[in-house]
C-alpha positions as CSV (number, residue, x, y, z in Angstrom):
1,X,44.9,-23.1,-80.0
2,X,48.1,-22.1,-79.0
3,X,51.6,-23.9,-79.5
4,X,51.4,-24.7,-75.7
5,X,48.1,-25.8,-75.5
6,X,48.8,-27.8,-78.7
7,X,51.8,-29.3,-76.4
8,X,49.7,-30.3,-73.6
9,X,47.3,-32.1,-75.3
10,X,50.1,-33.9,-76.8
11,X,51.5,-35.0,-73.2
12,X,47.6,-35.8,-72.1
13,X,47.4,-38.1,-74.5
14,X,50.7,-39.8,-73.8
15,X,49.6,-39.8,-70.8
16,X,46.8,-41.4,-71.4
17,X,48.4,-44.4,-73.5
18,X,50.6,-44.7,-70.7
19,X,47.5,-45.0,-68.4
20,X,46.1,-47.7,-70.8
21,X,49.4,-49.9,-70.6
22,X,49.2,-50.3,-67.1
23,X,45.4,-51.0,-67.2
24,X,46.1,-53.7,-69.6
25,X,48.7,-55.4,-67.1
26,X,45.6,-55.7,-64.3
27,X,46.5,-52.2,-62.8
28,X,44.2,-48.9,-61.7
29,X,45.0,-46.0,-62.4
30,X,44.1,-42.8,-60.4
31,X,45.6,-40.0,-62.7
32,X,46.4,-36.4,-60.6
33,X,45.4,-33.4,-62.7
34,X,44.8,-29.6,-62.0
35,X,42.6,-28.7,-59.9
36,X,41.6,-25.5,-61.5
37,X,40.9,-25.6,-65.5
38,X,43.2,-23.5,-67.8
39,X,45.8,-22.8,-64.3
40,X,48.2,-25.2,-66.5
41,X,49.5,-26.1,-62.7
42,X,50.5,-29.6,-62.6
43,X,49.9,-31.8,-59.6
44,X,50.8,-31.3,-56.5
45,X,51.9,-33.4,-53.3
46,X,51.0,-31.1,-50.2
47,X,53.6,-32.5,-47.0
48,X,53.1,-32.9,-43.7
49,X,55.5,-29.9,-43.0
50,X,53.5,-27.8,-44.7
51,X,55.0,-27.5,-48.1
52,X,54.2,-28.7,-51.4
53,X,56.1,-30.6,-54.3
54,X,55.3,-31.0,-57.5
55,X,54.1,-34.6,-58.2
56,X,54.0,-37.5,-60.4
57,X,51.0,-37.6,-63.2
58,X,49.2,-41.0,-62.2
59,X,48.9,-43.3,-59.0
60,X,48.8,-47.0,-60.1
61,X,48.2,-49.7,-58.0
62,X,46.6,-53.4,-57.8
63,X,44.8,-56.0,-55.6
64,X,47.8,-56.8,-53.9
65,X,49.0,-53.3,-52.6
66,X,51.6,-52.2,-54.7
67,X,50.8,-48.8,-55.6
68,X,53.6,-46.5,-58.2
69,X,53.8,-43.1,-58.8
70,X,54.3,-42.4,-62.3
71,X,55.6,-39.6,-64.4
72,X,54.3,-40.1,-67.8
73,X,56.1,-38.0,-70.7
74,X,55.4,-38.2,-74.5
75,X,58.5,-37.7,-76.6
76,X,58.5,-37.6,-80.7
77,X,61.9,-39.1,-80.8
78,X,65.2,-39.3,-78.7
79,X,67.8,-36.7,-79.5
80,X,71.2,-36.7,-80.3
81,X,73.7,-35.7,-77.5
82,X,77.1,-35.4,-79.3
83,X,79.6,-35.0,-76.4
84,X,78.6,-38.6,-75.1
85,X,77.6,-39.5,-78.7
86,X,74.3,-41.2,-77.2
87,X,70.9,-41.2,-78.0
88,X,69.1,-39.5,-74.7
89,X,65.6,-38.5,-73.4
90,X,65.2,-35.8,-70.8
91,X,62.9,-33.9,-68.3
92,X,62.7,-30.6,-66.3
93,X,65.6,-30.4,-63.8
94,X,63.2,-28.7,-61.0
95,X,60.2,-31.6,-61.4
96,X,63.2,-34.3,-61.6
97,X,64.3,-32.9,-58.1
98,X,60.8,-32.7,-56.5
99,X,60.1,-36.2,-57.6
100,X,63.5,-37.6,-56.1
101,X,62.1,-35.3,-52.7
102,X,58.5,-37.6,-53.1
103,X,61.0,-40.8,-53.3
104,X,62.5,-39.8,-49.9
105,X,58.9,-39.1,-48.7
106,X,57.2,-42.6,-49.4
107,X,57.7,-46.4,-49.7
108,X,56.2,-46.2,-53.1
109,X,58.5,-46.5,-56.0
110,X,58.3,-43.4,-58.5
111,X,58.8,-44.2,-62.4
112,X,59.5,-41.8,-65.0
113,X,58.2,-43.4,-68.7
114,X,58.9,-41.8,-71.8
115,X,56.7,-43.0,-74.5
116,X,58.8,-42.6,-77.6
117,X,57.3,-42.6,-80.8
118,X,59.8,-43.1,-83.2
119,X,60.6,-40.1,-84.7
120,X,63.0,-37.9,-85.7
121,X,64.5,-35.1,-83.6
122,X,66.6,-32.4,-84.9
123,X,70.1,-33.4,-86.1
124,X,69.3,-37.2,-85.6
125,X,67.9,-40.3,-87.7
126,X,64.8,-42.4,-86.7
127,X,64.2,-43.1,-83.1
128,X,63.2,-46.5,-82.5
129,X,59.8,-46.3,-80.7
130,X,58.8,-47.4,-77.2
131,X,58.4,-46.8,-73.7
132,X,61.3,-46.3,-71.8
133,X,62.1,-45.3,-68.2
134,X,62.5,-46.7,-64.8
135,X,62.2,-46.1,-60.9
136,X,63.3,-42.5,-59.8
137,X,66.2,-44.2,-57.9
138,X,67.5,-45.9,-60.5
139,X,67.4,-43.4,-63.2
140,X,69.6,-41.3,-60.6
141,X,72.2,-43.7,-60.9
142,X,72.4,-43.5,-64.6
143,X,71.9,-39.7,-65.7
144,X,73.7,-39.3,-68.6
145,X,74.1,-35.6,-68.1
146,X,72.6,-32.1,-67.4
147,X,72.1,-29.2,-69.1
148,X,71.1,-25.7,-67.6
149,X,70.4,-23.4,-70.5
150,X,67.4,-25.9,-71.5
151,X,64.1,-25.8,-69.5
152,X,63.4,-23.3,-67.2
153,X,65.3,-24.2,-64.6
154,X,67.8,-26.9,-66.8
155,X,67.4,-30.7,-68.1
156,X,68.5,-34.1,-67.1
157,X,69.0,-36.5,-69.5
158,X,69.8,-40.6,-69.7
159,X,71.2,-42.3,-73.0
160,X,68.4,-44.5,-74.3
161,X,70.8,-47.7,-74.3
162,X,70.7,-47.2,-70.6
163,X,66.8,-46.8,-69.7
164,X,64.9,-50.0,-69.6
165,X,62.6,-50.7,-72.4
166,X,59.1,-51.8,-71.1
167,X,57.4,-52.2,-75.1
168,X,57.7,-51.1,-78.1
169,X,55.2,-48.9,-80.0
């Protein structure tokens, strides 16, 4: 198995914790997947327009109509970022700016949840474990920075002090 197949097993099963946790709290869950095995495509949101965006991991919804997307990621720890001197978490700069496009598309809120698991990252103590995140809109009003040289197309990060804390792990 290769290091990034190894990876995306890893995020599945966050994914799938994450899935559990809002099962437990009396919601379904419709999770969005690839449509072709091995294409290691994530999902996709096709628009009226005729375009496409890359979308959230899960639908989640209840009896009473409130349906969330949600991005589900699986981090070993938080990581140290020494210019703001802040424990942050991070994701893709590209899928962070499809998601906000998705916000803008639907009434539905979009949550990003990083399920830490209390480990710890390189030049950094323990993480405290847990899962962390918030709605799309509000984590744009907290981003603690970005970085272009990381990710294929550049990171945005939030300080852990900032994200709310849904349960610990």
């Amino acid at each position: 198995m290769s290091q990034f197949e190894k990876q995306l097993e890893a995020g599945k099963t966050g994914e799938s914790e994450i899935a559990l946790w809002f099962r437990a709290r009396g919601a379904h869950v419709l999770p969005i997947y690839e449509i072709e095995k091995n294409q290691y495509a994530g999902p996709a949101l096709y628009t009226a327009s005729g375009g496409s965006l890359i979308a959230p991991d899960m639908l989640c919804f209840n009896k009473s109509g409130k349906i969330s997307w949600v991005e589900a990621k699986h981090k070993t720890a938080f990581s140290w970022h020494r210019i703001s001197q802040r424990f942050v978490t991070g994701i893709d700069l590209h899928h962070y700016e499809q998601y906000l496009e998705i916000s803008e598309l639907v009434d539905w809120p979009v949550f990003i949840l990083f399920l830490q698991r209390g480990g710890t990252a390189k030049d950094s103590h323990k993480s405290e474990p847990g899962l962390f995140g918030g709605t799309i809109k509000y984590l744009k009003t907290i981003e603690n920075h970005r970085h272009k040289n990381w990710g294929k197309s550049g990171m945005v990060y939030w300080a852990q002090d900032r994200l709310n804390k849904y349960d610990t792990y």
